[in-house]
FIFI-383166 format. One record per residue (C-alpha): y, z, x negated; residue in one letter. Coordinates in steps of 0.25 Angstrom, whole numbers, plus 5000, padded with zeros to 4 digits. Layout:
BEGIN
YZXA/...
//
This chain:
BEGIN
515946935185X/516646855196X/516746915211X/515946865221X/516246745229X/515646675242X/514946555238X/514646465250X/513146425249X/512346325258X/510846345261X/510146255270X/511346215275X/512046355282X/513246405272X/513246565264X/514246595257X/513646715246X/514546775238X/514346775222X/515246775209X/515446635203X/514446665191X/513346675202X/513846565210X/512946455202X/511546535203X/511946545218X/512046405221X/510746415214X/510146495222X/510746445236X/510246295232X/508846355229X/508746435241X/509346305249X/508146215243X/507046305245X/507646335261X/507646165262X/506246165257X/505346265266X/506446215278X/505746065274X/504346125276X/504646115290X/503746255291X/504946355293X/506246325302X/507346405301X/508246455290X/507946585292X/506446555290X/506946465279X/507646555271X/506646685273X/505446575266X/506246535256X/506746685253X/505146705254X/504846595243X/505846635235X/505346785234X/503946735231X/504446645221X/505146755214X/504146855215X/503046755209X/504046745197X/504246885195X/502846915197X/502546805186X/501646735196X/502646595188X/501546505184X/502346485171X/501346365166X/501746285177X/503146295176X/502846255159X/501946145165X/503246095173X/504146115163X/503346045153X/503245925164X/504645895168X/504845915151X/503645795150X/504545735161X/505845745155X/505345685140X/504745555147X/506045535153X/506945545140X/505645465135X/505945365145X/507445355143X/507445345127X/506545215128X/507645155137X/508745195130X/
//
């Protein structure tokens, strides 16, 4: 394992540096674009002001996310029903481009 090194993130737009080995470093930038997106989006609402306040609602989502996945409360027929319609979608697109090839 490779020693620990300060990677510089950015989320919403103030800079951390986080110290991680470079096999971590790809599920990091991961996370910090996650985090960054889900910050952008209850900022957006309008509803809450202030990073602080950002960051403690979108630590709270995240929680309740994860706890309905351990807890099984995944509604696992919708996510099938999903896949299978972006896979529906995905065939009419080759569809569409073998007629025009």
């Amino acid at each position: 394992m490779s020693e620990n090194k300060g990677v510089d993130v950015n989320i919403m737009g103030r800079e951390f540096t986080v110290a991680c080995s470079e096999e971590e470093r790809p599920g990091l930038i991961e996370a910090v674009n996650f985090l960054d997106k889900k910050m952008r989006d209850i900022r957006d609402t309008g509803k809450i002001v202030g990073v602080e306040r950002i960051a403690i609602m979108a630590a709270l989502n995240l929680a309740h996310e994860l706890l309905n996945t351990k807890n099984g409360s995944v509604d696992v027929g919708d996510i099938k029903r999903r896949i299978s319609h972006m896979q529906d979608q995905i065939d009419q697109v080759y569809a569409t481009k073998e007629l025009f090839s």
